[in-house]
N, C-alpha and C positions, 0 to 999 in steps of 0.2 A: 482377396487379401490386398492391403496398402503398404506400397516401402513408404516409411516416412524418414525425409531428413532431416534432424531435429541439430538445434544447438543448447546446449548448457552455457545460461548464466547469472548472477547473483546481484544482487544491491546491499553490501554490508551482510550477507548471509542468507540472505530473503533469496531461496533460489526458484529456478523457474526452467521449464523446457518449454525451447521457443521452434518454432516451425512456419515458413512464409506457407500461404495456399493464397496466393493474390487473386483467383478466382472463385473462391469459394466451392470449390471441389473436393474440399474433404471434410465429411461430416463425419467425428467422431463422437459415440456415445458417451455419455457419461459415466459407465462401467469401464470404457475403453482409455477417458482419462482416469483414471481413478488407477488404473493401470500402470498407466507409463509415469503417475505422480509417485505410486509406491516405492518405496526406498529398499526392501528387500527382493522384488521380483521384479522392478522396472529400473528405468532410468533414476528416479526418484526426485523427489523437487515440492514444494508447497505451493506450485503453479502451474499451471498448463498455459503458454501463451499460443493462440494463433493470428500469425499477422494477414488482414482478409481487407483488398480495398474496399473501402466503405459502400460502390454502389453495386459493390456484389453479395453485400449482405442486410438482411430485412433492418436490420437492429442503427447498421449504416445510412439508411435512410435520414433520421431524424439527426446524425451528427451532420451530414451534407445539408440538411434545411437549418441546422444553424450557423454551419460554418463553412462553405464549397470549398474552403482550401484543405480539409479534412480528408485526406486524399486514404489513409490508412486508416482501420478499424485494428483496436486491439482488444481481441476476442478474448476473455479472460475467464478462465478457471482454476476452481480451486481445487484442492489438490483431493477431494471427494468426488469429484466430478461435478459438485456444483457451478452454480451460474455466479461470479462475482461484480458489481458494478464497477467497483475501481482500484487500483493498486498504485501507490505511490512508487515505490520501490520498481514495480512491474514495469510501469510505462518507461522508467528511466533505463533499463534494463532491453526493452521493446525497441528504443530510441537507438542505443548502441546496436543492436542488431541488423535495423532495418542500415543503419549508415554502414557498418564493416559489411556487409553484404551488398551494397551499391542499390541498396531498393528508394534510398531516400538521400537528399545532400541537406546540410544546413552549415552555411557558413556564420563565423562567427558575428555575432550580435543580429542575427534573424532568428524570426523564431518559425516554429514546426504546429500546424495546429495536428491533434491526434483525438478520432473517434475513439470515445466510452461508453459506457452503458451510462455514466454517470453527466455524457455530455462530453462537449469540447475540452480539450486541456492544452493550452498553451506550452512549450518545452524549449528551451533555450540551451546552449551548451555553458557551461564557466567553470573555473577555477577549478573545481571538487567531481566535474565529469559534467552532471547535468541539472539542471533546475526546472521542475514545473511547476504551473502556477493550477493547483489543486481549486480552485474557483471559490465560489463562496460558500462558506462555512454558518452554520448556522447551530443554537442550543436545539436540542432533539433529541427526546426519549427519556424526559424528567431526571431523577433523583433516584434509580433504583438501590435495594440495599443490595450488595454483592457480597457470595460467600463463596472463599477458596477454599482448597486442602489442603491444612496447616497453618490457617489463618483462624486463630481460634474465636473470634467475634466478626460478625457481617459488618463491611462498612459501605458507607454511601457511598454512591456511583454518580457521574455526569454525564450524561446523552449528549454526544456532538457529531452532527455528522457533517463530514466534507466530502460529499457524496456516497456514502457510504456510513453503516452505523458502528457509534464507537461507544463504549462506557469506561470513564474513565475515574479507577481509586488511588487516593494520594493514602502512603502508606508512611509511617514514623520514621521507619530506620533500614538500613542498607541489610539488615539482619532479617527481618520482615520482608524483603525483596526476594531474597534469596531463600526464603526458608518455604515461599508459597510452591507450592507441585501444580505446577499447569499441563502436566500430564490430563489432567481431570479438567472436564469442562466446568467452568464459574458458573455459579447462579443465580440471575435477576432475579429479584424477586419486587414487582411485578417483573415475568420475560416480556424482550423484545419481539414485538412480532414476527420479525423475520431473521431474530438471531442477533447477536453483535458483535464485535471485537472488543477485548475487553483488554484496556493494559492498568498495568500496576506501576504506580509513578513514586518515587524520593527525590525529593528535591538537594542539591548541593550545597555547602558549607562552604563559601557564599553561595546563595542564590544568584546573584547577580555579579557579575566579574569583568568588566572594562563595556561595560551596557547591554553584555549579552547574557541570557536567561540560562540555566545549566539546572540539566535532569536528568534522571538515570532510570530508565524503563524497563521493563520484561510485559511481553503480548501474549496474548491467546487469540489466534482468528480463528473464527469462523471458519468450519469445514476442514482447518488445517489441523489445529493443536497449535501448541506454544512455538516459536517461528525465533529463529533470531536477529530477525527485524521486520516494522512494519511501517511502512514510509506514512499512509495513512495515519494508522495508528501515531506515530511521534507525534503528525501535526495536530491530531487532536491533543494528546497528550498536554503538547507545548502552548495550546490554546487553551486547556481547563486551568493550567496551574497560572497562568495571566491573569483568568479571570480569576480563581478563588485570592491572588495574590493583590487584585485590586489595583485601585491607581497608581500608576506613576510603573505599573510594573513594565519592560520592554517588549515591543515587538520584534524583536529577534533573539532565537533561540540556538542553542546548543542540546540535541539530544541524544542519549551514549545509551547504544543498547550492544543487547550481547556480541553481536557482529559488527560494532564497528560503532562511529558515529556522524548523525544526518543533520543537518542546517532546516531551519524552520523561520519564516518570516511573514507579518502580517501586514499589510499594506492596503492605503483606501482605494476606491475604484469607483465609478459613476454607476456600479450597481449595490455596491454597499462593501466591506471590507472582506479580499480575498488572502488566502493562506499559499504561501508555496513552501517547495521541501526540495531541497538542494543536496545532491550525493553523489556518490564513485555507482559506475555499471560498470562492472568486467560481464565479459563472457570467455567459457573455459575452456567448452573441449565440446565438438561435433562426433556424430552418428550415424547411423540408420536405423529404424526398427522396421520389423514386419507385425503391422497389427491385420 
């Protein structure tokens, strides 16, 4: 048997149970998070974070050959037990932990690089808690039609991934937001081969209000169910409605989901144009468990 010492913490409601093994000495199954993600017989959480230095873990290898300051891996699961590549929300949340715990410093205007599965992520601290720069985003996983429960006609979806896959439906009215049951997994139609995250987007009355873009979301991820927030997820989000809204539309955004709301901004780079997602991490309340 393992004592493990966990912390509880959230990004806008996205929560997560985080655990240091800076050696890589504790391999828990997938059954075993699925466990401790449970809300009625575990700690409960839409994530399972473990923080593991990168060159203690196989996955860690290829963040160090991109990036040697990548000193921390953030081992990310979902709350299935599954395997997930990246979490906006997560990492910011990863961020506060490893600093209130002395595992990491970053003074202000330095940044933090931090191993993913999805690759390096740059993390800086500002105004709102923390900002990472989620890297480049790209269209991915066509036009599929998506249909909810209570959404009485399928409408088109947009494939974005920023490391991870998103499909994203702009829907008419605030009525229509609220009326979809994300209890129930959505369905592609064509599916995603490896699943997606799917959010449902209404745009604001204005859309656009002193040059910044304003949206109002509800997500389903992947392995979790409907989440009240998904840091990924926004910046896709706030990147499909850019594009469907055309030129002249802004690259900074305002995105308001159930738990709160997150900052999104797109910015050029000398590898083509990357997305970051700027937000509050608290963390709540520590533990122990015996798995």
């Amino acid at each position: 048997m393992t004592t493990l010492h966990f912390t509880k913490g959230h990004g806008t409601g996205n929560d997560f149970v985080l655990f240091a093994d800076p050696d890589g000495q504790i391999d828990l199954t997938p059954d075993q998070i699925a466990a401790i993600a449970d809300r009625h017989f575990g700690v409960g959480g839409d994530g399972v974070i473990r923080a593991v230095k990168s060159r203690n873990l196989a996955d860690g290898a290829d963040a160090l050959a991109e990036d040697d300051g990548a000193e921390w891996f953030m081992d990310y699961y979902n709350a299935d037990g599954s395997i997930a590549e990246m979490c906006g929300n997560g990492i910011r949340v990863f961020a506060r932990f490893l600093f209130d715990n002395g595992l990491a410093e970053l003074a202000p205007g330095d940044t933090m690089a931090i191993g993913t599965r999805a690759g390096v992520r740059d993390l800086q601290r500002n105004h709102t808690g923390f900002q990472v720069d989620l890297g480049r985003w790209q269209l991915d996983g066509g036009e599929p039609l998506v249909r909810a429960k209570n959404l009485p006609v399928a409408r088109p979806g947009l494939g974005i991934s920023v490391g991870n896959p998103h499909v994203v439906v702009a829907l008419a009215s605030d009525d229509e937001l609220q009326s979809a049951d994300l209890t129930y997994i959505p369905v592609l139609d064509p599916p995603a081969p490896n699943g997606a995250n799917v959010e449902f987007v209404v745009p604001s009355d204005p859309l656009v209000k002193d040059g910044v873009g304003q949206i109002r979301m509800r997500v389903h991820e992947r392995g979790v169910g409907e989440t009240l927030s998904c840091g990924t997820g926004a910046a896709a989000a706030a990147l499909a409605t850019r594009h469907w809204a055309g030129s002249g539309a802004p690259n900074q955004w305002k995105v308001e989901v159930p738990g709160g709301t997150v900052g999104v901004r797109m910015f050029p780079t000398e590898d083509g144009e990357h997305v970051s997602l700027s937000g509050p991490a608290e963390l709540v309340y520590e533990g122990t468990l015996t798995i």
